[in-house]
N, C-alpha and C positions, 0 to 999 in steps of 0.2 A: 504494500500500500504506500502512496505514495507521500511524504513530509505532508501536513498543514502550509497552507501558502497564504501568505497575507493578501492576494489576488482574489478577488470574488471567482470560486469556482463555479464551471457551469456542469454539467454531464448530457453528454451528447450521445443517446441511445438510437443508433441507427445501424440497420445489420450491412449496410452500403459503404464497402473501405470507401470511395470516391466521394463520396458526403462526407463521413468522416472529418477524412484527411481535410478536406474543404473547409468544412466548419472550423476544427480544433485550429487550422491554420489561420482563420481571419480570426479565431477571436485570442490566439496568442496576441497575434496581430493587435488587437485593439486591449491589450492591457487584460485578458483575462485568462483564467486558469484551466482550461479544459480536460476533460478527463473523457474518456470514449468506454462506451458498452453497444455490444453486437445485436442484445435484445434486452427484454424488460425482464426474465430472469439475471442477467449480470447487472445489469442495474440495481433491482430492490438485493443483490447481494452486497453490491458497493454498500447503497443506502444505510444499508444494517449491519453494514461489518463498521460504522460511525466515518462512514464517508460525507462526508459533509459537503453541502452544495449551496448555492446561493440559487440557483434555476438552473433545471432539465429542459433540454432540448427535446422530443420525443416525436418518434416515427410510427405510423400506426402500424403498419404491415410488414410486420417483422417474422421470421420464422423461432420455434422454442417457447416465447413470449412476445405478444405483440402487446403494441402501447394499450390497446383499449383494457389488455388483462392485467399491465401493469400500473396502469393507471385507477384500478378497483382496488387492485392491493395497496398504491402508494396510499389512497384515501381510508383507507382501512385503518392504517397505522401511525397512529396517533403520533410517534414520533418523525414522522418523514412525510405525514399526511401535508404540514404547511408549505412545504417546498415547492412555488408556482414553477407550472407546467407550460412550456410554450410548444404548443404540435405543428410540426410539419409533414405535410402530406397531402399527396394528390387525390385520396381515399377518404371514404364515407365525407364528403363535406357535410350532409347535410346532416350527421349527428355529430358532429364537431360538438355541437352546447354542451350534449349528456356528459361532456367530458369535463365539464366545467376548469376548462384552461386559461391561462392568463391569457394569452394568446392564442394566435393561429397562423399560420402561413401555406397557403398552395406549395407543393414542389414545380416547376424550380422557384427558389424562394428567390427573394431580393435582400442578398447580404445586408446590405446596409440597415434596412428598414429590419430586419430581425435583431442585427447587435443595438439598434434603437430599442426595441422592447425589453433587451434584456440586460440594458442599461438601466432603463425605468423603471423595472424588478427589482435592480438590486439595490436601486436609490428607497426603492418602499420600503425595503426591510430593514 
């Protein structure tokens, strides 16, 4: 596991190395700490092994765990339940709400316009 970073971490749950790579690399890029998971199983494993996040990235169609089952579990547990969810995905738009996410973004997303949300996240908290 990886040292505490005084960097607002984000976790970027996408099972797509080319997103990824993508993401962790703009928001190095933009002063933050990323940390990558393949599904929403390594994910809620970070979470609970006291992985600590400032905001998840989340992909809904993922193979093992997709976001929607990760996302029932993350609000299950009281300790990791507050940690706003920003979804990207070209998938189920129209139950996007049931998800109740900070956000939302189509794929392909607009870099910029996502590290602005998850700038505004980490200023909430």
């Amino acid at each position: 596991m990886p040292p505490p970073s005084p960097l607002p971490t984000v976790l970027v749950v996408d099972d797509d190395p080319g997103i990824q790579r993508l993401m962790t690399s703009f928001l190095k890029v933009e002063g933050f700490a990323p940390i990558a998971a393949a599904n929403g199983k390594e994910a809620l494993a970070y979470l609970r092994g006291a992985g600590a996040v400032s905001v998840i990235l989340l992909d809904l169609k993922m193979p093992v765990m997709d976001g929607w089952t990760f996302r029932r579990e993350q609000r299950r547990d009281p300790a990791i339940a507050d940690i706003p969810v920003v979804v990207l995905s070209g998938a189920d738009a129209e139950h996007v709400p049931e998800l109740a996410a900070a956000a939302w973004f189509d794929k392909p997303v607009s870099i910029p316009q996502v590290i602005s949300a998850i700038r505004r996240l980490c200023g909430d908290r």
